[in-house]
C-alpha positions in Angstrom: -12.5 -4.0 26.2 -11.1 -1.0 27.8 -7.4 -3.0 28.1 -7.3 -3.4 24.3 -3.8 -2.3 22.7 -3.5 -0.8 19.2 -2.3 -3.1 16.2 1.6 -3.1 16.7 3.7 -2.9 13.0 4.6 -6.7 14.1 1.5 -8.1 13.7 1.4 -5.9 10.5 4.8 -6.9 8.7 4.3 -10.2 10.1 7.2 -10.0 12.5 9.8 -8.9 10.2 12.9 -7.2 11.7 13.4 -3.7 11.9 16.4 -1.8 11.4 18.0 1.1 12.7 17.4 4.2 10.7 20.0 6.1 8.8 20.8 9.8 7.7 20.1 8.7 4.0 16.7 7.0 5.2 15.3 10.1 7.3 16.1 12.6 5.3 14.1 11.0 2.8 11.4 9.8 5.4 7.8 10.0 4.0 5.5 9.7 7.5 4.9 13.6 7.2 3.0 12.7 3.8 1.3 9.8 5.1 0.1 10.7 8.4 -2.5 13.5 6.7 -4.2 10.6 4.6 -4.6 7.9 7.0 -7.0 6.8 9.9 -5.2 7.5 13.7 -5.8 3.7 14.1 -3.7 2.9 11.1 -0.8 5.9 11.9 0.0 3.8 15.1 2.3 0.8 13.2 3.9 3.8 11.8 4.8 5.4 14.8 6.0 1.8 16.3 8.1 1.1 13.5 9.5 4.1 13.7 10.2 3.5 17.5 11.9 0.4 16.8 14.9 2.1 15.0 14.9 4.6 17.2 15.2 1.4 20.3 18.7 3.1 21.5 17.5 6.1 22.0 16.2 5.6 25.6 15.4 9.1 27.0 13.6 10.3 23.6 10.0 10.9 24.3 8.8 12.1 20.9 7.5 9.1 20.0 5.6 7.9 23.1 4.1 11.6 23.2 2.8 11.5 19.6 1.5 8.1 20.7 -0.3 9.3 23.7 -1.6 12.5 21.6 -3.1 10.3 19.3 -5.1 7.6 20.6 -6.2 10.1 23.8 -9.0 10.3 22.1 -9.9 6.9 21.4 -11.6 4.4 24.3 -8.5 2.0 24.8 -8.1 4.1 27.8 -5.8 1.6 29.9 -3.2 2.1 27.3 -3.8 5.6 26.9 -3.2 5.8 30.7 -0.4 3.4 30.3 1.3 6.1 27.9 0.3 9.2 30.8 2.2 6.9 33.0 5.5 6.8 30.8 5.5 10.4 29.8 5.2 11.4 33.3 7.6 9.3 35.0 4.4 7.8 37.3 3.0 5.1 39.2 -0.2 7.1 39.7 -3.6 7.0 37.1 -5.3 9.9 37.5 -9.0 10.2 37.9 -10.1 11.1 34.4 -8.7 8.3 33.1 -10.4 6.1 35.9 -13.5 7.7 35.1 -13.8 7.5 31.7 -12.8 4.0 31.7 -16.1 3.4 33.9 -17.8 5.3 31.1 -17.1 3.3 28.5 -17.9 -0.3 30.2 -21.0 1.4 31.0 -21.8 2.0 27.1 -20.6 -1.1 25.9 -23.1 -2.7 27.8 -26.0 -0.4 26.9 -24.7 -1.0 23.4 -24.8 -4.7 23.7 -28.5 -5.0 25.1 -29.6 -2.7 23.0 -27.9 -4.5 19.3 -29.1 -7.9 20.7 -31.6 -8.5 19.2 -31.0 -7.5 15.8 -27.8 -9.3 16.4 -29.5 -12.5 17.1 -31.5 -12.2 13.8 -28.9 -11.8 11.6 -27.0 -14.7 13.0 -30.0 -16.9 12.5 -29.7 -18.9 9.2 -33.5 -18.6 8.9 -33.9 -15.3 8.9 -31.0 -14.4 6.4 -32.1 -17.0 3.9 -35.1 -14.3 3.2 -32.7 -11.6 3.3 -32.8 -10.4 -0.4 -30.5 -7.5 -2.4 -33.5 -5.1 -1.8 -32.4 -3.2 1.4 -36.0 -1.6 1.3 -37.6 -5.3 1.4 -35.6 -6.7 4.2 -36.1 -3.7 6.7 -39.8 -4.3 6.2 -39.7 -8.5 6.2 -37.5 -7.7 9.2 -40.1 -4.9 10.6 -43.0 -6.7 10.0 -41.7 -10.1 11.3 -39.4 -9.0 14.2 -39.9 -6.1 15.0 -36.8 -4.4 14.0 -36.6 -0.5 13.3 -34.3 1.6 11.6 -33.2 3.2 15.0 -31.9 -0.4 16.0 -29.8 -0.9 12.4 -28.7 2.5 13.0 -27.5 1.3 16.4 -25.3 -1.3 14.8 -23.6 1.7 13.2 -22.5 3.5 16.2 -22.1 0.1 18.1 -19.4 -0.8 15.5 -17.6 2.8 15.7 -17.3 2.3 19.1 -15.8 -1.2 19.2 -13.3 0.5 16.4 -12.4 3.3 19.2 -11.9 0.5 21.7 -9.4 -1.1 19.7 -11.7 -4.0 19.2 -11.2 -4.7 15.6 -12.8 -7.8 14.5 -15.7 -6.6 16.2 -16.4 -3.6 14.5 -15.8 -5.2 11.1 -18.8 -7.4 12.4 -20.7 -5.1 13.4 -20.4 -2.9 10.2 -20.2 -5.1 8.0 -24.4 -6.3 9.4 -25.1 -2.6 9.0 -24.1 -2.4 5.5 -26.3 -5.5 4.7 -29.2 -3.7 6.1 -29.2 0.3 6.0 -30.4 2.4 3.2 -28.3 5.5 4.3 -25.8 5.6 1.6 -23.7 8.1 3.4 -23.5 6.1 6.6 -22.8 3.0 4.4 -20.0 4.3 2.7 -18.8 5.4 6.1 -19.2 1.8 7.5 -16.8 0.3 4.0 -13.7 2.3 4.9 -14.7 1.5 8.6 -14.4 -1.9 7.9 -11.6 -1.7 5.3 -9.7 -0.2 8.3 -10.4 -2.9 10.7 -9.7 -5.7 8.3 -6.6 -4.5 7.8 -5.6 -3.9 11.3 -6.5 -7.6 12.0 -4.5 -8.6 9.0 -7.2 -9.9 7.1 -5.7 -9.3 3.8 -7.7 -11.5 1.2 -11.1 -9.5 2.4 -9.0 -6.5 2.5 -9.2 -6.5 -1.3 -12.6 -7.4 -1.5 -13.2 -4.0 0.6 -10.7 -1.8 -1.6 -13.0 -3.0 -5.0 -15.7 -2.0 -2.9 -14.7 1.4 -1.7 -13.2 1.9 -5.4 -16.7 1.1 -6.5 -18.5 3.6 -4.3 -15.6 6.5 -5.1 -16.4 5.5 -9.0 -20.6 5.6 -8.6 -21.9 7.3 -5.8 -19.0 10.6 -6.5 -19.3 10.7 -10.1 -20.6 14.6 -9.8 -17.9 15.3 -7.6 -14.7 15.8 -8.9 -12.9 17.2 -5.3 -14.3 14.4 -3.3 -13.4 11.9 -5.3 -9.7 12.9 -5.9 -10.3 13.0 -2.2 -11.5 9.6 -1.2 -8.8 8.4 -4.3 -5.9 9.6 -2.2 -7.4 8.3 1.1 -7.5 4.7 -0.8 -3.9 5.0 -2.4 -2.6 5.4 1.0 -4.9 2.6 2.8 -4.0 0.4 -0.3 -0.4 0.3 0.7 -0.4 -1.8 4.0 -2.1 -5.1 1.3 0.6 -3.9 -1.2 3.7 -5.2 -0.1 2.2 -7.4 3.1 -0.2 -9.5 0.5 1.8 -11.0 -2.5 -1.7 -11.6 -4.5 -2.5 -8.1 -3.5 0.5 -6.7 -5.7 -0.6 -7.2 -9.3 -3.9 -6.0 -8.5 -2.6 -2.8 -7.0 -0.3 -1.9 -9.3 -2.5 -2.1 -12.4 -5.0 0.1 -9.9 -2.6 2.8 -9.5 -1.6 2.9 -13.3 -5.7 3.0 -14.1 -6.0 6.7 -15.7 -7.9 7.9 -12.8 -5.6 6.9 -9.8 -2.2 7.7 -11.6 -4.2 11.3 -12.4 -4.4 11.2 -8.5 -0.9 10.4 -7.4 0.6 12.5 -10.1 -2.2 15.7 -9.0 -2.3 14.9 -4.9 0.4 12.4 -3.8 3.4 12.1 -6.0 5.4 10.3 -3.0 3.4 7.4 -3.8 5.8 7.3 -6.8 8.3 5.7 -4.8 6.1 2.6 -3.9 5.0 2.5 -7.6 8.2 2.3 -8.3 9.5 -0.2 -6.2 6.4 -2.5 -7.0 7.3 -2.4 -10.9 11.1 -3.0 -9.9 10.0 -6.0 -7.6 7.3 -7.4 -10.1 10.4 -7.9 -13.0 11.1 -11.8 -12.0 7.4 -12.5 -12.0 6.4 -10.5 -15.6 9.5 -9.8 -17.0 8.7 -11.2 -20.6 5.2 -9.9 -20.6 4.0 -6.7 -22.5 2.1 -5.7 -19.6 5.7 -5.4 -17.3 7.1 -3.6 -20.6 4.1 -1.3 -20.6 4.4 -0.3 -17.1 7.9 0.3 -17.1 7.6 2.2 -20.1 4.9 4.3 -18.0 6.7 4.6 -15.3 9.7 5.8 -17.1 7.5 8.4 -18.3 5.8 9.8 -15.3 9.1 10.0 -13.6 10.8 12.2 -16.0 7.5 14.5 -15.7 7.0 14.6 -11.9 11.0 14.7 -11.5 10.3 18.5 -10.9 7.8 18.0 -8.2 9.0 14.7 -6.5 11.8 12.7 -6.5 14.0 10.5 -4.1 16.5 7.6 -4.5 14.3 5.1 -5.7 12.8 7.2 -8.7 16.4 9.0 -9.0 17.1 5.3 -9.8 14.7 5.0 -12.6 15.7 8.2 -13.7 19.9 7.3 -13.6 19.2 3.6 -15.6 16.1 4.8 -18.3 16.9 9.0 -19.2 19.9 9.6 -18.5 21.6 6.5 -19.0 24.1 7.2 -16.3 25.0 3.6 -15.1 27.6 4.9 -12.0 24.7 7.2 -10.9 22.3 4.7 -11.0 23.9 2.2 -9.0 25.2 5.1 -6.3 21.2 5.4 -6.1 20.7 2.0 -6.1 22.9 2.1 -2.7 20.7 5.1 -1.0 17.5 3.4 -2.3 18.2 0.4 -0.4 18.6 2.5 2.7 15.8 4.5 1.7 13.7 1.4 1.7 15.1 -0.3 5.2 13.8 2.8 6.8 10.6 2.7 5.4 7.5 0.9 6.9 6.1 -0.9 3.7 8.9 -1.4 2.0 11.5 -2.3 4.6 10.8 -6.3 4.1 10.6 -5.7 0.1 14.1 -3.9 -0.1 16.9 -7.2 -0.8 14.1 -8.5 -3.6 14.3 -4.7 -5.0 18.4 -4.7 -5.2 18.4 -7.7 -6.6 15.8 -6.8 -9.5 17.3 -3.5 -9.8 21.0 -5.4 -10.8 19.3 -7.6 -13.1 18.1 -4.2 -14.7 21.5 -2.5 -14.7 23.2 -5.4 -16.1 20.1 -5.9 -18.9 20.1 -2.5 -20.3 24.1 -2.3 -19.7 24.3 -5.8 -21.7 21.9 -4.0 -24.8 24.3 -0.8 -25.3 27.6 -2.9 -24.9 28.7 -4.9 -27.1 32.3 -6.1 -25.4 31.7 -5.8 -21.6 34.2 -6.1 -18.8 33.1 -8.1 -15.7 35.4 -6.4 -13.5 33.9 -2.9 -14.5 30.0 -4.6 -14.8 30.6 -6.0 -11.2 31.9 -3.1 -9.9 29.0 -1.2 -11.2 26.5 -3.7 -9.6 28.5 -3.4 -6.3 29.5 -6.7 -6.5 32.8 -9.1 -6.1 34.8 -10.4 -9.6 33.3 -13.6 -8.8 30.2 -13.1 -7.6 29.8 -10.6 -10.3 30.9 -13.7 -13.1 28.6 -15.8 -11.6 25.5 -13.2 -11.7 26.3 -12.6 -15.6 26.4 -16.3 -16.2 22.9 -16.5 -14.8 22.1 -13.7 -16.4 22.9 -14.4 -20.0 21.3 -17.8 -18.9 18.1 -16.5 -17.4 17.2 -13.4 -20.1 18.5 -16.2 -23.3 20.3 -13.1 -24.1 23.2 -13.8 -27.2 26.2 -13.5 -25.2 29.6 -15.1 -25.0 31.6 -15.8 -22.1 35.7 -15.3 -22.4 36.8 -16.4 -19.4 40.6 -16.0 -20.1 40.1 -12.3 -20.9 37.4 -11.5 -18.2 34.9 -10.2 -20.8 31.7 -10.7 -22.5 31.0 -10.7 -26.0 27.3 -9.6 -26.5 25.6 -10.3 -30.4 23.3 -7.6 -31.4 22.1 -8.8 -34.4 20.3 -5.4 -35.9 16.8 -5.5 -37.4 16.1 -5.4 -41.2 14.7 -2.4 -42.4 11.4 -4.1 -43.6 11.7 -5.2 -39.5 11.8 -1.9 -38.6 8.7 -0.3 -40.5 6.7 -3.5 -39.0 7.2 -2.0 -35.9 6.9 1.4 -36.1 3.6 1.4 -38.1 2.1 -2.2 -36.5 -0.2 0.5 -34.3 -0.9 2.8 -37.4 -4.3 0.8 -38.4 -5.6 0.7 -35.2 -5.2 4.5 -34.4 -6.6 5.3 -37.5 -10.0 2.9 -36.9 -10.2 4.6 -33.4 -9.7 8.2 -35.1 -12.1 7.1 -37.6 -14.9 6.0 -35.5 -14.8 9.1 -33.3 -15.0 11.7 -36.7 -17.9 9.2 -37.4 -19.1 10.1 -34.2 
């Protein structure tokens, strides 16, 4: 118990490399903004991933300090001492971490005679059959038949807390997650979701991971309603724990992203952590060869688009500078100069590091799209130069291009060019669109004067 090591960013990325960092990536590093919103047990991948490209740098002890600082106060206090050892150049463990090492086998087996019981019972299929929705009802079946007490639910509680401290993650989910079933302590409840939400996704578990991110979203949404602070408070905490399913959980990533565009989290990022734009952003980028064609991808762009340009005063870095370069400015050598710094922005950072060669690529398909609308006679040379890209490698990328998006676009090989057909709507096309929304505004305008 006590010999327990943190969650490494290994087991978190799933073993994906890690590569050294670069002047582009640090000045733009986002850990500072992170660190505030996030449990000390979820901080540490962080830190290791950020001592892997650090891995030359042998007589830097930055890292291993913040390390040691952190978990010091935890009860994995073989590694803690293991850190003492580094820092200090020793051989030696001193006392106090000897002693409190003693202490804390000493409590976990207090805590495990005294959970035993109640443990027993709620491992018995017999017993949880009768186990109903009422929490009320099943402490007194359970108090009635069993003997159980409030005191010993409680003790699952603090049983599960300390298993967390110890590093022993699946256990506390356990444990947690058989005090939620029982208690009728909302506060200590809630506690016991991001708890669990915490261990889950230290032990990877991504699929229940999501079922505990509905649930925490469900308690910020119901149980905070007359509480406007806390719940942009508890919003933030659950952008930032959301990230480590976002890009580590391909299912995860639709659900996610439409959950950060909901009106109340995108109120949040936009109010309390704009820096989360660049992992918006990157997710909407990534999600074009999955959506593309879908009004929903066209809508979230579009969205995106917009928030950018208004947060640009507040927050911006090369990914959203990219968005900015390709969709308001139209500036198609800036945006692939960003798209260069945003790919080195993105090696450098822990969540996005094994999502950065599927967000070049999308990002060329973009360049070349909205570079293929404007044009109508386009140059490969100069459209592979802008993509950062070879003659032909760059021919062969429009080919599948023009193939892929059925755009109406002819290849001239003998004069390196592209002849693009923009056939232009007809006016009565044009009004269509323009006033296809008109009704419905004006039933939802009507209905609310009705109101």
């Amino acid at each position: 118990m006590t010999d327990n090591t943190p969650t490494s960013a290994g087991t978190i990325l799933n073993g994906k490399s890690q590569l050294p960092s670069t002047e582009i990536s640090e000045e733009n590093d986002l850990l500072p903004n992170l660190i505030p919103h996030l449990d000390r047990h979820l901080i540490f991948p962080l830190l290791e991933f950020l001592s892997g490209q650090e891995a030359d740098d042998s007589t830097n002890t930055d890292i291993p300090r913040t390390k040691y600082e952190l978990l010091k106060q935890t009860n994995m206090t073989d590694y803690v001492a293991s850190l003492w050892q580094e820092l200090n150049d020793s051989d030696d463990v001193p006392e106090e971490f000897v002693k409190k090492r003693e202490e804390v086998l000493q409590r976990l087996s207090l805590f495990t005679e005294e959970t035993s019981q109640i443990d027993e019972l709620l491992s018995d299929d017999s017993v949880v059959s009768n186990l109903r929705s009422d929490k009320v009802a099943n402490l007194k079946f359970l108090e009635t038949n069993h003997g159980v007490t409030i005191e010993m639910v409680d003790m699952l509680y603090d049983y599960g807390r300390f298993q967390y401290s110890c590093g022993s993650y699946a256990n506390a989910a356990h444990l947690l997650d058989q005090f939620r079933i029982l208690s009728t302590d909302n506060d200590k409840a809630t506690s016991a979701t991001w708890g669990k939400l915490a261990s889950d996704i230290l032990t990877t578990q991504w699929d229940v991971v999501m079922e505990e991110v509905n649930k925490v979203k469900e308690n910020i949404d119901t149980k905070l309603f007359n509480n406007p602070l806390a719940q942009l408070q508890h919003r933030t905490w659950l952008i930032h724990w959301s990230l480590f399913p976002f890009y580590n959980y391909e299912p995860a990533r639709d659900q996610i992203t439409e959950l950060f565009f909901s009106p109340a989290f995108i109120n949040t990022i936009q109010t309390n952590c704009p820096w989360i734009l660049r992992y918006l952003t990157a997710a909407v980028i990534t999600n074009r060869s999955r959506t593309r064609n879908t009004g929903q991808y066209q809508k979230q762009l579009k969205d995106l688009v917009r928030i950018v340009r208004q947060e640009g005063y507040e927050y911006h870095d090369p990914v959203t500078d990219f968005i900015k370069a390709l969709y308001i400015d139209f500036d198609f050598e800036e945006a692939q100069k960003k798209l260069s710094e945003a790919e080195e922005v993105l090696k450098g950072d822990f969540f996005l590091s094994a999502a950065s060669e599927a967000f070049v690529e999308a990002a060329r398909h973009l360049i070349s799209e909205s570079y293929c609308k404007i044009h109508q006679r386009i140059d490969i040379g100069d459209l592979s130069k802008r993509l950062g890209l070879e003659m032909e490698e760059g021919e062969k990328w429009i080919v599948n291009l023009i193939r892929d998006t059925r755009m109406d676009g002819k290849l001239d090989y003998k004069e390196g060019t592209v002849l693009m057909n923009h056939p232009a709507n007809s006016v009565y096309q044009q009004v269509i669109e323009r006033t296809k929304g008109s009704f419905f505004r004006t039933s939802v305008l009507s209905a609310a004067v009705a109101k």
